[in-house]
N, C-alpha and C positions, 0 to 999 in steps of 0.2 A: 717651296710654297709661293713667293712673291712672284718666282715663274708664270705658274698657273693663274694668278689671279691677274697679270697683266695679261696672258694669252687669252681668256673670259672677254676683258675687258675688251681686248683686240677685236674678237668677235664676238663681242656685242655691238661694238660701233660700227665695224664693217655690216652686219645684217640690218643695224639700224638704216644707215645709209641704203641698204638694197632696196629697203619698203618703200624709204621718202623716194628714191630713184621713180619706183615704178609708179607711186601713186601720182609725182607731179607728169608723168611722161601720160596718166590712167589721164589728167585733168588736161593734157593739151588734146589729145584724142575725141574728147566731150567738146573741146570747145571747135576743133577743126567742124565735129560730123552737124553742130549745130550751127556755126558758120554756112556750110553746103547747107544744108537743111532752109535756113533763111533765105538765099540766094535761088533754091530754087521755089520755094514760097511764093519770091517777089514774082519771079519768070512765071508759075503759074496761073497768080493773080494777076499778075500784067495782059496776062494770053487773053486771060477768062472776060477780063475789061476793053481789051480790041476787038473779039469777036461779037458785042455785044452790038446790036440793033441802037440807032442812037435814040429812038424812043425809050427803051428801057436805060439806058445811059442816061438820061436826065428824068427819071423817073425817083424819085429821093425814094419811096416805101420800097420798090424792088429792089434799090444800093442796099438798102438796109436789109430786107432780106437775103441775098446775093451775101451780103460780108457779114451775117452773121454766123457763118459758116466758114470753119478753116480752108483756105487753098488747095490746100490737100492732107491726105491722112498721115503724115508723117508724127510720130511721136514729138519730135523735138520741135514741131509745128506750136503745138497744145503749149509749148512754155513760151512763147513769143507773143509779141504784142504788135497789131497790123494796124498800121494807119495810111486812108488812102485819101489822096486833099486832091479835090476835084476844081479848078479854077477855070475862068473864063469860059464858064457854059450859061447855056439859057437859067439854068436853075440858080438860086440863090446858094453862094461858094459854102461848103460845108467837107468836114472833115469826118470821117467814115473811119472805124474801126470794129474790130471784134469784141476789146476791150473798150475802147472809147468811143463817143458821138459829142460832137460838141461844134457847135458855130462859128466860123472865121468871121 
């Protein structure tokens, strides 16, 4: 009897270890595809703000409509927070977000 209850125990621990295995490997996976996710964020806002006519580039209501709007449609887009800090232009320097707007 004292057999079976250490062989249980054996394999309880072993399976317990296979969950935690796969759920911390489940949580680097999340964090790599939201990593890429963000990097290409920035690349597409980056893109979207070089192509831009420099009238509407210092244009404060079109920034604000322009980044009220995700980068792009990527799910792990929607959980990120986008700030873009516009300096030494004509306009008065301000700080541009999806989430935030707020005055340097």
């Amino acid at each position: 009897m004292p057999e079976i209850m250490v062989a249980a125990l054996l394999l309880a621990v072993f399976f317990a270890s296979i969950f935690e295995l796969k759920y911390k490997r489940q949580r680097y996976i999340d964090a790599s595809k939201e990593s890429v996710a963000a990097l290409q964020q920035i690349q597409d806002r980056s893109e979207t703000l070089r192509n831009l006519a420099f009238t509407d580039l210092t244009n404060i209501s079109y920034l604000q409509s322009l980044l009220a709007s995700p980068a792009n449609a990527s799910d792990f887009v929607r959980k990120s927070t986008e700030v873009v800090k516009l300096t030494g232009s004509p306009v008065t320097s301000k700080t541009f977000g999806r989430h935030l707007l707020a005055h340097q």
